[in-house]
KETI-196570 format. One line per 4 residues: their letters; for each residue z, x, y of C-alpha. Coordinates in steps of 0.1 Angstrom, whole numbers, m for minus. Each point is the difference from the previous one (the first is absolute). Layout:
A) Z X Y ~ ...
//
This chain:
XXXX) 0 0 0 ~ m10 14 36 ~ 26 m9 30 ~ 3 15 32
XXXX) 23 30 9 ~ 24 m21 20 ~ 2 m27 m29 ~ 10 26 m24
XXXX) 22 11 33 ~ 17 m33 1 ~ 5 m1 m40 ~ 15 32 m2
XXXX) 25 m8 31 ~ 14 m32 m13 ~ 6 17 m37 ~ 17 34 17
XXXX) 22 m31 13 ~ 4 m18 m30 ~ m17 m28 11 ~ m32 m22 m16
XXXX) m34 8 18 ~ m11 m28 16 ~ m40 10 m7 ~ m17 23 m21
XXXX) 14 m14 m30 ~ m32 3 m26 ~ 1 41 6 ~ 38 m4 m20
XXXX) m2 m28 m20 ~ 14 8 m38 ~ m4 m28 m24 ~ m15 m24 20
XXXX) m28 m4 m19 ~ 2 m28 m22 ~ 4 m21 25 ~ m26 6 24
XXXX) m27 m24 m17 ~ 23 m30 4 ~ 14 7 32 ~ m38 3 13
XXXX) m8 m30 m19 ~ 31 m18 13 ~ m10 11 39 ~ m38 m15 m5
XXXX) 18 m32 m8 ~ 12 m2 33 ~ m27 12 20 ~ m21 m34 m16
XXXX) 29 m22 11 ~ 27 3 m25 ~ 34 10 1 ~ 23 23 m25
XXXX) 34 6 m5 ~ 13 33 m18 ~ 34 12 m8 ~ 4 41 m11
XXXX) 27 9 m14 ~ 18 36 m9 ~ 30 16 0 ~ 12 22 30
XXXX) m26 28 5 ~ m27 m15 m21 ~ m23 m2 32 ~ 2 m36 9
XXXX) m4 2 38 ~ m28 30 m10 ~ m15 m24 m21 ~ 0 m28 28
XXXX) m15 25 26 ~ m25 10 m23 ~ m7 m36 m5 ~ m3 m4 40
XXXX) m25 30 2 ~ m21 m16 m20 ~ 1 m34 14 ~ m4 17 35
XXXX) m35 15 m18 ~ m9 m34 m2 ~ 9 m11 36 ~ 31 m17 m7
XXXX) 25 m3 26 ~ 36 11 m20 ~ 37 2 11 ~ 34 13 m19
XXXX) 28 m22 5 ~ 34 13 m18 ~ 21 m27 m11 ~ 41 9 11
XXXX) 28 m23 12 ~ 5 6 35 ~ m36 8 12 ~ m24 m17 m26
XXXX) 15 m25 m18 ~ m27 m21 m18 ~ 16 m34 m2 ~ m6 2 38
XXXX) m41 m2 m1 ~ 0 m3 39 ~ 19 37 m1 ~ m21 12 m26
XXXX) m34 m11 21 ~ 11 18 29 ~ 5 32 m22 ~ m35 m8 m15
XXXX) m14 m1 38 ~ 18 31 11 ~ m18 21 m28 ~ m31 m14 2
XXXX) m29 24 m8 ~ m36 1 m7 ~ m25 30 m5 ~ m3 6 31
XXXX) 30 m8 16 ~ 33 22 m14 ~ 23 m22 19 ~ 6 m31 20
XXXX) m35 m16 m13 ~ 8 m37 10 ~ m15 5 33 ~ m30 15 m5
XXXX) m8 m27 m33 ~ 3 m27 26 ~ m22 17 23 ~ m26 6 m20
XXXX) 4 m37 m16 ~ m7 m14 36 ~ m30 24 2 ~ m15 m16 m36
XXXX) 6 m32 12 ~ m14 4 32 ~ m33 17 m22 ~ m1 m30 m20
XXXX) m4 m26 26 ~ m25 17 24 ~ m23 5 m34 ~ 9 m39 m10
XXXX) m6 m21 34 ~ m15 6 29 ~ 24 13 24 ~ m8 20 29
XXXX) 25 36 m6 ~ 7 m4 41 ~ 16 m31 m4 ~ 35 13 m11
XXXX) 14 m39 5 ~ m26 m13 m28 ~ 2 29 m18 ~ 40 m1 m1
XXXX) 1 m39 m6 ~ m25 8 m35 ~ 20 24 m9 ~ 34 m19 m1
XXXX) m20 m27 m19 ~ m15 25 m29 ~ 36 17 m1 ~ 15 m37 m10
XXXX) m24 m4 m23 ~ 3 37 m18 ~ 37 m5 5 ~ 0 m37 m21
XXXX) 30 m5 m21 ~ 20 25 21 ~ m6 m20 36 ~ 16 m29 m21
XXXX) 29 11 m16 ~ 6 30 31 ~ m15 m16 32 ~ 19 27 23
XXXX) m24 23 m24 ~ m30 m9 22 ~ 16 m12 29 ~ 14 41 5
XXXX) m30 12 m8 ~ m19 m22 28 ~ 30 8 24 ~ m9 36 m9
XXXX) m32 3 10 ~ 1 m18 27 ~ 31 23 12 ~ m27 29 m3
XXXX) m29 m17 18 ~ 27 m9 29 ~ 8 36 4 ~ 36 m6 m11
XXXX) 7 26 m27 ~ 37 m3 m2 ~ m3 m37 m7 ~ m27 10 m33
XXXX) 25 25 m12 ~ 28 m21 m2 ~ m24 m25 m15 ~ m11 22 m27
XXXX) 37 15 m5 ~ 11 m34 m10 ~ m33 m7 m23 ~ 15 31 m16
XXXX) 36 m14 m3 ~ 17 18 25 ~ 27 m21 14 ~ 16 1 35
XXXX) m31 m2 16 ~ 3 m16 35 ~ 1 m36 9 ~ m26 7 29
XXXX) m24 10 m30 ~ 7 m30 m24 ~ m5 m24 34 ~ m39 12 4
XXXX) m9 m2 m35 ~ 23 m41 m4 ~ 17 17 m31 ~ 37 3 m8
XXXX) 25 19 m22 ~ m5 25 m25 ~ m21 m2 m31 ~ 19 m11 m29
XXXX) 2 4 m38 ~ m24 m31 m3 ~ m22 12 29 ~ m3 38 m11
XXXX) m21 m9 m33 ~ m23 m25 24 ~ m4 30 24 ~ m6 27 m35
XXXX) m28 m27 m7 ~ m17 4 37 ~ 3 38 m1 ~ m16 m1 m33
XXXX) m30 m23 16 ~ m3 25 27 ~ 1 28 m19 ~ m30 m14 m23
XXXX) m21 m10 31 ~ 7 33 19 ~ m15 24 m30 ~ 31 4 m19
XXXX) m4 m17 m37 ~ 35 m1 m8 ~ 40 15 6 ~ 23 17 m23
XXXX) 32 m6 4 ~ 25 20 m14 ~ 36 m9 m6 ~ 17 34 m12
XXXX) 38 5 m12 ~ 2 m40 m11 ~ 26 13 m26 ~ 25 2 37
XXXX) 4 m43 m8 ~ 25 15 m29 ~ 23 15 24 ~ 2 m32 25
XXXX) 20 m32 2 ~ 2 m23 m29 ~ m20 m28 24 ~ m18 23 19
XXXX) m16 16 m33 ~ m7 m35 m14 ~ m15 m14 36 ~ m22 35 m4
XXXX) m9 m7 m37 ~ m11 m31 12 ~ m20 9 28 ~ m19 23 m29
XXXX) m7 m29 m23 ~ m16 m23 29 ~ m23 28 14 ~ m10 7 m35
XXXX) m6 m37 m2 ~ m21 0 29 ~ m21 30 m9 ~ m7 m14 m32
XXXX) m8 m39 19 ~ m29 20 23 ~ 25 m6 35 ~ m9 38 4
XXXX) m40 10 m7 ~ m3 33 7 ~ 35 16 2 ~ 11 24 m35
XXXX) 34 1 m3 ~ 23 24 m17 ~ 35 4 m9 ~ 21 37 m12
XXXX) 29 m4 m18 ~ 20 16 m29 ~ 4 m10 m35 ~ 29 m13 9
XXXX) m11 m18 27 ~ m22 m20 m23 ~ 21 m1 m38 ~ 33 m2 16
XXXX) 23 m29 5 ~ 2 10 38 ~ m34 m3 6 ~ m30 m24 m11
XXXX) 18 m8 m28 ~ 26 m23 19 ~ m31 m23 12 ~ m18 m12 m30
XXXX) m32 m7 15 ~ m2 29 17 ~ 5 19 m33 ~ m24 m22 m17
XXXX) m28 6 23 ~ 4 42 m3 ~ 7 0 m37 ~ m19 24 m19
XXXX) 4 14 m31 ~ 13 39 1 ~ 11 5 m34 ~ m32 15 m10
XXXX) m15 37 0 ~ m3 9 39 ~ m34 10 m5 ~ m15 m34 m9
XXXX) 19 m17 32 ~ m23 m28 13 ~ m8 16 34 ~ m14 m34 12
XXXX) 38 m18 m7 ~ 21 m13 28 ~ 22 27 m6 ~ m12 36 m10
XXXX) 25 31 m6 ~ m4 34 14 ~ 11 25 m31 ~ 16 24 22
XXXX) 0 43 0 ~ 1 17 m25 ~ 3 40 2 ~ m38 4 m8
XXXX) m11 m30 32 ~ 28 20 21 ~ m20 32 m8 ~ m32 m14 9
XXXX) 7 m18 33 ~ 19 37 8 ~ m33 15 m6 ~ m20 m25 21
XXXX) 25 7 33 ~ m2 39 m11 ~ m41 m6 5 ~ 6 m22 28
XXXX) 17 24 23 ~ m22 32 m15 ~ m30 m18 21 ~ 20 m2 31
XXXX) 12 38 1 ~ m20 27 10 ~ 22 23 m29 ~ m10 m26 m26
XXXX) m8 27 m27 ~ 34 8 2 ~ 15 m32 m4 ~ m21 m9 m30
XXXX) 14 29 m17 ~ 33 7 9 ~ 6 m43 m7 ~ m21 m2 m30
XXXX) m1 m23 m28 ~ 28 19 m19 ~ 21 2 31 ~ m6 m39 6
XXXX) 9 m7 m33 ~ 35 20 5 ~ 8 m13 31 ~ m4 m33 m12
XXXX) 22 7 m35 ~ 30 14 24 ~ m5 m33 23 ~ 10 m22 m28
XXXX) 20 22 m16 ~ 22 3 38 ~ m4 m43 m4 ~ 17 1 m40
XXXX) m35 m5 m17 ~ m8 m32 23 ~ m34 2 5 ~ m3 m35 21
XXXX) 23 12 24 ~ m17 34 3 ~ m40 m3 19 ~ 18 m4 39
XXXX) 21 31 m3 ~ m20 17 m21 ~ m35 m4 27 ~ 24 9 26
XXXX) 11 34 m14 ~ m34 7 m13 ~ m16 m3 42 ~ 30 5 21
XXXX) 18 31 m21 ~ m28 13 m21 ~ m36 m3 16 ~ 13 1 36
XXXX) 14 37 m7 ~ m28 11 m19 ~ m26 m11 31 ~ 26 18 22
XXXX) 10 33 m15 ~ m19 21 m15 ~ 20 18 m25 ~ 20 m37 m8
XXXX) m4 m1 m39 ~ 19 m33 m11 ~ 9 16 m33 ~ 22 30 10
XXXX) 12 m16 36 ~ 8 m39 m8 ~ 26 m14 m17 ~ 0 m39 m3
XXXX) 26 m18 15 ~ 8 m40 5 ~ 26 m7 22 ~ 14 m38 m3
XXXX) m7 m4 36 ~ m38 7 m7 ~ 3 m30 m23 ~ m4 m38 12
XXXX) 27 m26 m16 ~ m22 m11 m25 ~ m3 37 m17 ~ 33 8 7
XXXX) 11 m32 m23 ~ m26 8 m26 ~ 9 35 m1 ~ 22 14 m30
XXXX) 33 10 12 ~ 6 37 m12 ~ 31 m1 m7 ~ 35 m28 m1
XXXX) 7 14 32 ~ m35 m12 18 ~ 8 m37 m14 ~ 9 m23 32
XXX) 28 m21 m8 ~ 11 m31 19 ~ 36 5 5
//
């Protein structure tokens, strides 16, 4: 795979932090594979009008939100507009669907657009529409009155079901561009903040477009439906949507966990009754998550509709199910994604001769074996800390100094504050004296 200099930049920066890359995902991916056919499948679904739900699951480390990103490359290949929403108590919780829009809206992106894309799809939404009457009646372009009143007509009539169940849908919109025409651009941001779910947005803003309050719960899946109509007509065939982390509903609230499971079921139900052409969407969770009696489990409908049958051989999984597993590392897929980054940061060094021999396969393969070995055998818990050693300890001093040679002047070392909550829980204790005890 050929990527640019600063992708491979950018991938290399987020693993020396220990982070997911956000792009570039194909020039790491480790076995992916064997679901690539049905995921493509799946995403030409929705770009001729249908809609998917998906649910991955894997333990901690497996690659889940990897897997997810590489999911949204793909769909971004294909002109989708995506966004990663991740599910927690305080700041996303999902039996609050207004809450979770916003969050949806906030990380809006398309191809083209990294960022804050919700703008720039209505513009160019406004443009088709304006294309699409001057080619359909005879309207003279200088007439911006005629031309303005056609367009609110054909935007009611692409909007349909939405303008009925979500009238302030259209009403903002014509507010909005009206806003712009007047000159007043304060007035169309607020407008388009509140499309988005923002609340607080002044009263002076609400006044010019006749709309009040905030979206709600009810309202946020009639205003997912219009985004998803103006996505369609503005280019875009389809958006993923990604929930990641939905195995956080364990650790909340009896009610609030059930209110969430709930809010699950329905937009499952939704996806599945055609509400939503066009939009893909996809849960992460643990095993779990999705087996145990905090989870799906304790809303039988929920676990009816995302039951599928993992007793089998992992290599004949159904990668067309509901619900697809990721296997996880083992020490030979930790080995080969090492390599990858090794080769990765080799084409961005002028010293990459040096790199490729002083890290090679042998020394990748050691590295990785002391990783898990530092981690009690784990592998799952291993890829983060392991990627981050391998760029931030290894590579970076062998790009830097000359006579750096990682086998006579590293020594491995994993601090517990290098480690997030998760592996720190996972991790073996090494002795009775590392066991936390509630006292």
């Amino acid at each position: 795979m050929s990527i640019s200099q600063q992708r491979r930049q950018d991938i290399l920066d987020a693993l020396r932090r220990g982070t997911v890359p956000q792009y570039g995902l194909d020039a790491l991916a480790v076995g992916l594979q064997p679901f690539e056919q049905a995921f493509d499948e799946e995403l030409g679904k929705v770009c001729r009008g249908g809609a998917v739900f998906k649910a991955i699951r894997g333990e901690y480390g497996s690659g889940k939100t990897f897997a997810s990103r590489w999911l949204r490359e793909k769909a971004h290949g294909c002109g989708f507009a995506c966004a990663e929403v991740q599910i927690s108590e305080t700041e996303t919780p999902l039996h609050r669907l207004e809450t979770v829009y916003r969050r949806l809206m906030e990380r809006l992106t398309t191809p083209d657009s990294a960022s804050g894309a919700f703008q720039n799809i209505v513009e160019s939404w406004f443009y088709t529409l304006e294309e699409d009457v001057l080619s359909q009646q005879d309207i003279d372009p200088e007439d911006s009155e005629a031309l303005v009143s056609a367009t609110d007509v054909l935007m009611e009539k692409r909007l349909g079901e939405v303008v009925r169940s979500a009238p302030a849908f259209a009403l903002t919109l014509r507010a909005y561009r009206r806003a712009l025409l007047e000159g007043k651009e304060e007035i169309a941001d607020g407008l388009l903040a509140w499309m988005a779910g923002q609340p607080n947005i002044a009263a002076a803003v609400k006044r010019y477009a006749m709309i009040k309050g905030d979206i709600d719960h009810f309202g946020a899946l009639s205003f997912l439906q219009g985004v998803l109509t103006i996505l369609k007509d503005s280019g875009h065939p389809g958006l993923l949507l990604v929930f990641d982390e939905v195995e956080t509903l364990q650790r909340m609230r009896g009610d609030v966990r059930d209110k969430s499971l709930n809010a699950l079921r329905q937009l499952m139900d939704e996806v599945d009754s055609g509400r939503f052409p066009g939009l893909y969407l996809v849960i992460t969770g643990t095993p779990a998550f999705f087996d145990g009696p905090m989870g799906v489990q304790r809303l039988a409908p929920l676990a009816q509709r995302l039951a599928v049958d993992f007793n089998t051989d992992a290599r004949f999984d159904n990668p067309r199910a509901v619900q697809v597993r990721l296997r996880g590392f083992n020490l030979a897929s930790l080995e080969e994604v090492g390599c990858k980054v090794r080769d990765l940061y080799a084409q961005n060094s002028v010293v990459s001769e040096r790199i490729l021999q002083s890290a090679d396969d042998r020394y990748i393969a050691e590295l990785a074996q002391a990783v898990t070995g530092k981690l009690g055998g784990k592998i799952g818990i291993a890829p983060r800390i392991f990627l981050k050693k391998l760029v931030g300890d290894v590579l970076d001093r062998i790009d830097q100094f000359d006579d750096f040679d990682p086998r006579k002047h590293y020594a491995l070392t994993i601090a517990d504050t290098e480690l997030t909550a998760v592996e720190r829980a996972n991790k073996p204790a090494g002795s009775v004296n590392d066991i936390e005890l509630d006292i």
